[in-house]
C-alpha positions in Angstrom: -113.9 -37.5 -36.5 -110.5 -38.2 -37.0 -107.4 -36.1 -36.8 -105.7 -35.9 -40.2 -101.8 -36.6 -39.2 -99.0 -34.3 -40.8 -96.0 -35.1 -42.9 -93.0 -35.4 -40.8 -91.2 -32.4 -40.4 -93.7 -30.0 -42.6 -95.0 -27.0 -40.8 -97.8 -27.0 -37.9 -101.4 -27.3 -39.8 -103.3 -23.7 -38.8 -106.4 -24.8 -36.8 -109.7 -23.2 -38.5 -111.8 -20.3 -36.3 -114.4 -24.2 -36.9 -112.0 -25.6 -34.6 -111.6 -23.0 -31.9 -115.0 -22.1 -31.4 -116.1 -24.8 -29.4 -113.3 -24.6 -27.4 -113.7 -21.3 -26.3 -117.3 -22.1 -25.4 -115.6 -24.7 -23.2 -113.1 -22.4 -21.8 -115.5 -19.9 -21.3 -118.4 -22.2 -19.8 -115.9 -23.1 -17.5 -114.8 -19.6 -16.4 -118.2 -18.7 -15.9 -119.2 -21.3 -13.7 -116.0 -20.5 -11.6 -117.3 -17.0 -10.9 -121.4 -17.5 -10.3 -119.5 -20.3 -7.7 -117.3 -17.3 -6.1 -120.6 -15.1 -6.2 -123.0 -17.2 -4.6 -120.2 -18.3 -1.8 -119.6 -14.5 -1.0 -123.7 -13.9 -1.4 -124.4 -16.4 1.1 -121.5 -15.7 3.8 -122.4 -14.7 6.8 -122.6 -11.5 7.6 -120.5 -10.4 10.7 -122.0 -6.7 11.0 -125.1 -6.2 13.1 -128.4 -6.7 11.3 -130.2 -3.8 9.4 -132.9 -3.2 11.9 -131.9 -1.6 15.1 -133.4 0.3 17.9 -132.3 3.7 15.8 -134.3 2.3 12.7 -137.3 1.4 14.6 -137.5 4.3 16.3 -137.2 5.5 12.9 -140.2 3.9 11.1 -142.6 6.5 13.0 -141.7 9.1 10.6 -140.2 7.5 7.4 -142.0 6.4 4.5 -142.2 2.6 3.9 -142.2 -0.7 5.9 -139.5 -2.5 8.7 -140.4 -5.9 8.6 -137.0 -7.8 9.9 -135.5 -9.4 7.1 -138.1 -8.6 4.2 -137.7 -4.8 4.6 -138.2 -2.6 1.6 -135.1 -0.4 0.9 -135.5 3.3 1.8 -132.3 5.4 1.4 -133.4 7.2 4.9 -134.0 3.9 6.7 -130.3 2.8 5.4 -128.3 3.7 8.4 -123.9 3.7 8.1 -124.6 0.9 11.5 -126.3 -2.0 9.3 -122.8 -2.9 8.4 -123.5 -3.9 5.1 -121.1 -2.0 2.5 -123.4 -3.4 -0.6 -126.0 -1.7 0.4 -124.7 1.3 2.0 -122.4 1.8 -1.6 -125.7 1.2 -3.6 -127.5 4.3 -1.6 -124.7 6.4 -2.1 -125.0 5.9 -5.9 -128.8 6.6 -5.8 -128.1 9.7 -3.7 -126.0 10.9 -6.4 -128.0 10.2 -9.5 -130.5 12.9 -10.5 -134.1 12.5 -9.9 -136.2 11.7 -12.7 -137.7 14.8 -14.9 -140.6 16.0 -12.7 -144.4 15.1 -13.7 -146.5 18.2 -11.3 -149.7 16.5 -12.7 -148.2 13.2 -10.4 -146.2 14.8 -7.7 -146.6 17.2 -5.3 -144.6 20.2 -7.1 -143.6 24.2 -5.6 -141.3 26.6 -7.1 -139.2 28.8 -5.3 -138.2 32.1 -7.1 -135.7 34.5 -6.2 -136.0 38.0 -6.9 -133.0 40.8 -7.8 -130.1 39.1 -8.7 -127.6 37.9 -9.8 -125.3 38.7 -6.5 -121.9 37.7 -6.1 -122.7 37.5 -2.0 -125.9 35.2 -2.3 -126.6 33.3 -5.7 -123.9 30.7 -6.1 -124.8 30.3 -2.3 -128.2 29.6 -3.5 -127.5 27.7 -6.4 -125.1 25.0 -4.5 -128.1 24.4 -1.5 -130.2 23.6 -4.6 -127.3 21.4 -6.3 -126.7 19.9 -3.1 -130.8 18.6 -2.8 -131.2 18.1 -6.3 -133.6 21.2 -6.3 -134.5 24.0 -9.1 -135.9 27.2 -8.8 -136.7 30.1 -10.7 -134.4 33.4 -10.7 -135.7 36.9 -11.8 -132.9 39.2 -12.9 -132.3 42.9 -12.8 -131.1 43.7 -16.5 -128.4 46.5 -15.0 -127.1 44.1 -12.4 -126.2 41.4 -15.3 -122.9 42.9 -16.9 -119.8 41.4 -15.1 -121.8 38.5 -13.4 -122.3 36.4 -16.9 -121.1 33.3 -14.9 -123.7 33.3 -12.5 -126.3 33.5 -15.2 -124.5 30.7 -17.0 -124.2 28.7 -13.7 -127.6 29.2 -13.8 -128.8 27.6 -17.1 -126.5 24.5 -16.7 -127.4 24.0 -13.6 -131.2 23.7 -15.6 -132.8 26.6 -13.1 -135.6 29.5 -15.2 -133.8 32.5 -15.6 -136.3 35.1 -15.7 -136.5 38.7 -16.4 -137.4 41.4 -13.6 -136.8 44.9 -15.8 -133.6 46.4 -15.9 -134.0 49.0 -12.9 -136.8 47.8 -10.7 -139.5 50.9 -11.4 -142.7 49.8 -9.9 -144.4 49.8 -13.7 -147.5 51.7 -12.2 -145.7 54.8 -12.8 -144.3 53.7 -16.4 -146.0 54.6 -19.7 -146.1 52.1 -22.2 -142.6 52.9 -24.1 -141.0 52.7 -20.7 -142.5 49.2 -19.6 -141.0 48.3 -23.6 -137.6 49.5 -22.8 -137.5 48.0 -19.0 -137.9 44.4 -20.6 -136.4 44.9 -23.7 -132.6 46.1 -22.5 -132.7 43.1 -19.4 -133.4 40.8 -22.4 -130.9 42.1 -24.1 -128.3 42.1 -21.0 -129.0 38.7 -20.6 -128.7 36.9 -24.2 -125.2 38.6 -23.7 -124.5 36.5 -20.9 -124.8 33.7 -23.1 -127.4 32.4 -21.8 -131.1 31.9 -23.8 -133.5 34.7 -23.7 -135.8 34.6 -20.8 -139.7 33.7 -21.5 -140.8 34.8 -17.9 -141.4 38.5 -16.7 -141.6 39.5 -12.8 -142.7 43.0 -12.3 -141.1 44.8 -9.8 -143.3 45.1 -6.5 -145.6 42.8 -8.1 -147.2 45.8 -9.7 -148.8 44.6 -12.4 -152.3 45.5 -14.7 -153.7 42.9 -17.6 -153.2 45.8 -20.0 -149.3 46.0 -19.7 -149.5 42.4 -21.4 -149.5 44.1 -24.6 -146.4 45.7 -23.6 -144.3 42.7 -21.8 -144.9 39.9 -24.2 -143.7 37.2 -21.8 -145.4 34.8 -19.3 -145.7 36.8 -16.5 -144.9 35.3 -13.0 -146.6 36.4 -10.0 -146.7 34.4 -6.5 -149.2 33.0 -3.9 -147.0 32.4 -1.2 -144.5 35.2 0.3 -142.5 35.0 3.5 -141.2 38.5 3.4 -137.6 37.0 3.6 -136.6 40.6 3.2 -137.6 41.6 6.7 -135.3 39.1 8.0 -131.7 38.5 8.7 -131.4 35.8 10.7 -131.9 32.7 8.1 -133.8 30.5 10.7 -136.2 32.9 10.5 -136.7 32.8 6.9 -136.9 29.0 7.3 -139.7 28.7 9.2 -141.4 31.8 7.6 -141.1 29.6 3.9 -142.2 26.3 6.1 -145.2 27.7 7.7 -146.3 29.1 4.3 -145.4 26.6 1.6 -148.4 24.7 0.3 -148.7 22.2 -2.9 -148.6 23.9 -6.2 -146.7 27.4 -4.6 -144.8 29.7 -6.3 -142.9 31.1 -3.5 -141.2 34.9 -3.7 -137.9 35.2 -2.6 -134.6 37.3 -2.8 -131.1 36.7 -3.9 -129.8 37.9 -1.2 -127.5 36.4 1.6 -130.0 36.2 4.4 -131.8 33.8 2.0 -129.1 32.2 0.5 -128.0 31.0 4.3 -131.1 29.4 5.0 -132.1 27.5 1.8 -130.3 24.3 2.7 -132.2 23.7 6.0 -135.1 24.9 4.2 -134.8 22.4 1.4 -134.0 19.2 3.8 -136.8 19.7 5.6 -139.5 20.3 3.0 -137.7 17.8 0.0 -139.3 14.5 1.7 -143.0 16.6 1.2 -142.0 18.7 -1.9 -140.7 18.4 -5.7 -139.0 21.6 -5.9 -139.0 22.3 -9.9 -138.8 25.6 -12.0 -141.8 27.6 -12.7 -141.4 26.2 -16.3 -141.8 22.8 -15.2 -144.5 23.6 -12.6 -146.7 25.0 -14.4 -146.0 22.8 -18.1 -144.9 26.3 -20.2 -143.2 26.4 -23.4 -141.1 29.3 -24.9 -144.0 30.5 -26.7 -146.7 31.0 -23.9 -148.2 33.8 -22.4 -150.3 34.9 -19.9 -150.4 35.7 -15.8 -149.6 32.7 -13.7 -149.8 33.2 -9.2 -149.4 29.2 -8.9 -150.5 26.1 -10.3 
């Protein structure tokens, strides 16, 4: 096609967006082959570090999950050691390690919930609630309605962090020696404590001691949460203890009784990194599939 020629001396002819397309594709066809060239030269340099597989990761295949097969080995963020030497990789586990895991299916994985009783406590819960931040846990937490007032934050902590908030009465009577008004007003003012905190109302109910008949359902009007596995944390102090009390115990489907206390709050990271490669720990709400609206008496899945 041929270029139509100016006058001389009239003004530059504006070139129409017809024109510059195709020379942008150019440009840009161009640029792009510059930069798969750059990529593939860095993809295929050799590496200087020392290979992935090592004495420390053989040695390692006895007790981690998936294959070491030399070169083809599948990618397990516990078989990715800081000695392979290869930044790519070791900068693409540390962004999987801080990504959330995937909304929990119990029907599909192998699902507990651990519970803690009598809180909130400024000495023990945001203890609690960073080991379970810090493994990408939830757990359940059963309030004490008088306890509530002047620890909203916690409760609030709580929610966002996407842990049950449940309700355990506002005094901790054992409800065996309640009549039927009092079990009402025992659930009723904790409810009311904690919708103050800003937080939803709760849709669990833990009676105190575990004390508990099917007639008080009438009364309660909430799913009510019991437990099959307890490690009597609340005979220890020393946290080890209550480690290997909750490790010994812990089975698939568990709802596990605990208490916000500090003891327990010490010992829930070990306890968490050593049952997390077995366990899903999820709320009760997500263990057992409940919505808002259900009732009934629940000791596990």
């Amino acid at each position: 096609m041929r270029r139509l020629e100016s006058n001389k001396g009239s003004a530059p002819k504006k070139r129409s967006i017809f024109y510059l397309v195709p020379r942008m594709i150019v440009v840009g066809g161009f640029v792009a082959a510059i930069f798969i060239t750059v990529v593939i030269k860095l993809e295929n340099k050799p590496a200087k570090s020392k290979p992935l597989i090592t004495t420390k990761t053989a040695a390692l295949a006895a007790t981690t999950k998936g294959p070491i097969e030399g070169d083809t080995q599948q990618i397990n963020p516990e078989q990715l050691l800081p000695e392979s030497g290869d930044n790519a990789l070791l900068l693409a586990n540390k962004i999987l390690e801080a990504l959330p895991p995937p909304t929990p299916d119990c029907q599909k994985e192998v699902c507990v919930a651990l519970t803690f009783d009598d809180g909130p406590n400024p000495d023990s819960s945001n203890k609690i609630m960073d080991a379970l931040e810090n493994n990408f846990a939830h757990a359940t937490f059963f309030e004490i309605g008088n306890k509530v007032a002047g620890n909203s934050a916690i409760l609030q902590r709580m929610q966002q962090d996407g842990d049950d908030i449940g309700n355990h009465s506002w005094s901790h009577p054992s409800f065996l020696k309640l009549t039927s008004d009092q079990i009402t007003q025992q659930v009723d003012r904790t409810q009311q404590a904690i919708a103050e905190a800003g937080v939803p109302l709760p849709h669990l109910f833990r009676p105190p001691y575990g004390d508990f008949l099917l007639a008080m359902q009438k009364d309660i009007k909430l799913a009510v949460i019991l437990w099959n596995v307890d490690p009597k944390d609340w005979a220890y102090t020393d946290p080890a203890k209550i480690a290997k009390s909750v490790e010994k115990q812990i089975k698939p489907g568990a709802i596990i009784v605990m208490h916000d206390k500090p003891a327990t709050a010490a010992a829930m990271d070990k306890i968490l990194k050593d049952l997390k490669p077995r366990y899903r720990f999820v709320t009760v709400t997500e263990l057992l599939n409940l919505q808002p609206t259900t009732k009934g008496v629940y000791i596990g899945r």
